[in-house]
Structures are given as structure tokens and as C-alpha cells.
C-alpha positions in Angstrom: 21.1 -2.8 -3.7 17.7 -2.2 -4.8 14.7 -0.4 -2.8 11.7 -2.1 -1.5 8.4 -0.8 -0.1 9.9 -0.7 3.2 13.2 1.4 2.0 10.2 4.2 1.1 8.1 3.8 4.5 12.0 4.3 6.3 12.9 7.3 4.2 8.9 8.8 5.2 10.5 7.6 8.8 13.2 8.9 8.7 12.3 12.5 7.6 9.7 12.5 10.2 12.3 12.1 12.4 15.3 15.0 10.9 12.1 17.4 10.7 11.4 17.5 14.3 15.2 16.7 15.3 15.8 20.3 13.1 12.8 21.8 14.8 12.1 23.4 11.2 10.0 26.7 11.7 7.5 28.1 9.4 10.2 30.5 7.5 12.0 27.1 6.9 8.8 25.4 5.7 9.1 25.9 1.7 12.3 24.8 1.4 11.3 21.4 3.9 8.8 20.6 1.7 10.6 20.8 -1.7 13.3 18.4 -0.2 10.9 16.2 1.7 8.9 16.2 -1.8 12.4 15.0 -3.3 13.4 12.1 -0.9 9.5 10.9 -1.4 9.3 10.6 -5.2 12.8 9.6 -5.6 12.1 6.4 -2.9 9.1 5.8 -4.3 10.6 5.6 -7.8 13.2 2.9 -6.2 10.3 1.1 -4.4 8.7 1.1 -7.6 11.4 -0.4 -9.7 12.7 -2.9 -6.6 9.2 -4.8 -7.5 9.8 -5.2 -10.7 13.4 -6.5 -10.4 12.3 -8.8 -7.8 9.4 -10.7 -10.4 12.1 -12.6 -12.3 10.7 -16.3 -12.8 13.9 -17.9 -12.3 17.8 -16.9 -10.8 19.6 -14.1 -12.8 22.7 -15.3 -15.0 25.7 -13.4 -13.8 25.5 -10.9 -16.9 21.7 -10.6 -15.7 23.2 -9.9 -12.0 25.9 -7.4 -12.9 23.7 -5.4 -15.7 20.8 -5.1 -12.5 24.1 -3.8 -10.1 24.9 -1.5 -12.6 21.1 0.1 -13.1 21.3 0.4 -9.4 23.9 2.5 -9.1 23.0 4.2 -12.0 19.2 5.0 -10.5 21.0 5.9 -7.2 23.0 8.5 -8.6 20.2 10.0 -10.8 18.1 10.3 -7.8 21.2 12.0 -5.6 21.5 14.4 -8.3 17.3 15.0 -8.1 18.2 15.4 -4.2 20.8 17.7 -4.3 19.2 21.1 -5.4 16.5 20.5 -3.1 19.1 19.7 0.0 21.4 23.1 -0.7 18.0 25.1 -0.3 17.1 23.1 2.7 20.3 23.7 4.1 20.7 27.3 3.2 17.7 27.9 4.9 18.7 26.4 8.2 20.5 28.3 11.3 24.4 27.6 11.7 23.2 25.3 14.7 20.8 23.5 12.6 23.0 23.3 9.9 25.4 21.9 12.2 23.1 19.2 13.5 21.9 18.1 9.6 25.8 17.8 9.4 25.8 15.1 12.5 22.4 13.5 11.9 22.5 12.7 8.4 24.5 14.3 6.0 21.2 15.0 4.6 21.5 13.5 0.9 21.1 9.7 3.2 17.8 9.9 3.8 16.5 8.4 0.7 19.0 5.6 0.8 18.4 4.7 4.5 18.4 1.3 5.1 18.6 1.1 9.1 21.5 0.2 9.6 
């Protein structure tokens, strides 16, 4: 469940890909950049903390396994929650047909936990 480098270059990926999908226009920009700026530091944080769960010297124990599944759900809802705010003002700020294509492209809170598949 964790992130790794290539979880971040996906998420940069994929919101190069929603931008121009949402055509967003200079009016739009501020409110682009502020979630853009959200989905980048919270992947990066992930990508950050994926390296250091992956340097254990040996297997996990079970308990060691569970306590890492839990912290990863935990870290994935604190970094939704750091999302949201920033995805209402992006949303707000779209047209009812954008709105309606962030609705069928990605339900815009994904992008950070893209995995490509």
C-alpha cells in the first residue's frame, strides 16, 4: 500500500494529463495550482516514507506488517484530508462541463493515489 518514486512521477503524470483534459484557463489558474501544489507534496511525502519502509534488513513479523498497513491507511487519509480543500476550490472554479468531466476522469481526490491501474 505504500508509495514509491514512481507513485509521485504518475501523480506529476497524471495531473499533466487532467490539466489539459480540463483545458484549465487562466481565471482557473490559482485555484490549479493550489491543488496541483497539494497532490505534489502529499505524493512526495508518500514517496518519501515508501523508502524508508522498504530499508527493513530483514521480513516484517506479522505485528510489524499490520502496524505498517495501519500507518498507511492512516498517511492516506491525512493526505485526502490535505487534498480536499484544495479540490472543492478547484472544482468550484471549473464550468458545469468541466465539472462534469473532473466527475468522469477522476473523481479528482485519485490523483495522488494513482497507481495505473
Amino acid at each position: 500500500m505504500g508509495a514509491s518514486q514512481s507513485d509521485l512521477g504518475r501523480a506529476l503524470k497524471r495531473l499533466a494529463y487532467v490539466r489539459q483534459a480540463l483545458a484549465i484557463t487562466t481565471r482557473q489558474e490559482a485555484a490549479w495550482e493550489g491543488y496541483a501544489n497539494s497532490v505534489t507534496t502529499v505524493a512526495r511525502r508518500r514517496s518519501l516514507s515508501a523508502g524508508i519502509v522498504n530499508d527493513f534488513p530483514r521480513r516484517p513479523t506479522a505485528p510489524d506488517q499490520m502496524r505498517r498497513r495501519i500507518s498507511d491507511v492512516e498517511n492516506l487519509l491525512a493526505g485526502l484530508k490535505t487534498i480536499e480543500p484544495f479540490e472543492r476550490g478547484l472544482y468550484d472554479a471549473l464550468t458545469d462541463n468541466q465539472q462534469a468531466l473532473a466527475d468522469r476522469l477522476v473523481s479528482l481526490n485519485c490523483v495522488a493515489w494513482d497507481t495505473g491501474n
